[in-house]
Steps between C-alpha positions, in 0.01 A plus 500: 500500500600585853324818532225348425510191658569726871219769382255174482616423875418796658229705304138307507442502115217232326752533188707197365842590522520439096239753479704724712794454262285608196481793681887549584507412062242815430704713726809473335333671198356826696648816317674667788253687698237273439132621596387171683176479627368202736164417535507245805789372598412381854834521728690677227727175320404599184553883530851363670616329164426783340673759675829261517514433172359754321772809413300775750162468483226710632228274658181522592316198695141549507291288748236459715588295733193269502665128521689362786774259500390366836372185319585138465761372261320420212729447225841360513680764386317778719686669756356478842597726736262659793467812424229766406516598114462919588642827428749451818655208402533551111701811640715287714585301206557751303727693703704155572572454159586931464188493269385886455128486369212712519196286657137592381289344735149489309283264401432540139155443316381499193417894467869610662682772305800572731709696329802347733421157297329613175821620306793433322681165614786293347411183717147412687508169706132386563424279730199705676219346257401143410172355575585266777277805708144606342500775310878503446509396156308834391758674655779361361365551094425871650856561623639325194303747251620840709874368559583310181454834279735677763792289417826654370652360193660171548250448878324247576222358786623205658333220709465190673282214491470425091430098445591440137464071563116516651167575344460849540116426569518308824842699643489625836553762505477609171758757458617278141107601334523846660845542380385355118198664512604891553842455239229375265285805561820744491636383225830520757835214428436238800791289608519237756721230627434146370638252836534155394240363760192697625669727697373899566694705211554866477327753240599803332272761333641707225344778244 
């Protein structure tokens, strides 16, 4: 896809473009006036798909701020541009692409209870949690339990990073056990993409 293909080019994203087209996919199905919230979504790509191909949604991008894209290229498919991953320049992106979001710039913890994030949603992108950092993978089962009850009928949590090929056990990071392990413990419908080779698939959470 061409939109995608040029949104690849010029917004530093870690995402596969395939990834990014799951995304344009879950879009498509937004009611109109979708309640979107974003939990980390770096230089704003993802919260771009969304908004052009969603029918109106309201978004909210949560981050804060903590990683930088000034880094080597590390994986084929990664972006690489030299540029600060901020506040300042997730607005510049957003405004080039006529994206109207609100930004909460926080860093969330275990014990948050904003009541700007802790509410009704119709779609939550994730991608703020996985336990490549210490400590991250107790935040991510503690959003999941406060956000996944929130959900409107039909919504759904939806992430990044989900190995179904490898052994869950040695996976670095392992966003597939974390993933496994809280639908499991919910009793919530898990989905996932199933690539041919061992290639990063996306997730979805579902009551």
């Amino acid at each position: 896809m061409k939109f995608i293909d040029d949104l690849h080019s010029t917004v530093p994203t870690q995402c596969e473009k395939e990834f990014l087209l799951e995304i344009v996919e879950q879009s498509f199905q937004l009611p109109s006036n979708a309640d979107v919230l974003m939990l980390g979504v770096g230089l704003g790509a993802e919260a771009i798909i969304v908004n052009k191909f969603a029918d109106s949604p309201n978004i909210v991008i949560v981050d804060a701020f903590i990683f930088s894209f000034l880094m080597e290229k590390c994986l084929p498919y990664t972006s690489v541009h030299n540029i600060e991953n901020n506040e300042e320049n997730l607005e510049f992106f957003l405004k080039m692409y006529n994206v109207d979001a609100e930004i909460i710039n926080i860093k969330l913890n275990e014990t948050s209870d904003d009541k700007r994030i802790f509410k009704e949603w119709d779609f939550i992108y994730c991608d703020i949690a996985t336990n490549r950092f210490n400590g991250y993978d107790k935040l991510f089962y503690s959003l999941i339990r406060k956000l996944l009850p929130l959900l409107k009928p039909n919504g759904m949590i939806f992430g990044r990073n989900y190995y179904p090929r490898r052994n869950v056990e040695s996976d670095k990071p392992k966003m597939t056990l974390l993933v496994r392990n809280i639908a499991a413990e919910l009793g919530c419908t898990l989905i996932h993409g199933n690539h041919i080779n061992d290639k990063s698939c996306h997730w979805i959470l579902k009551k």
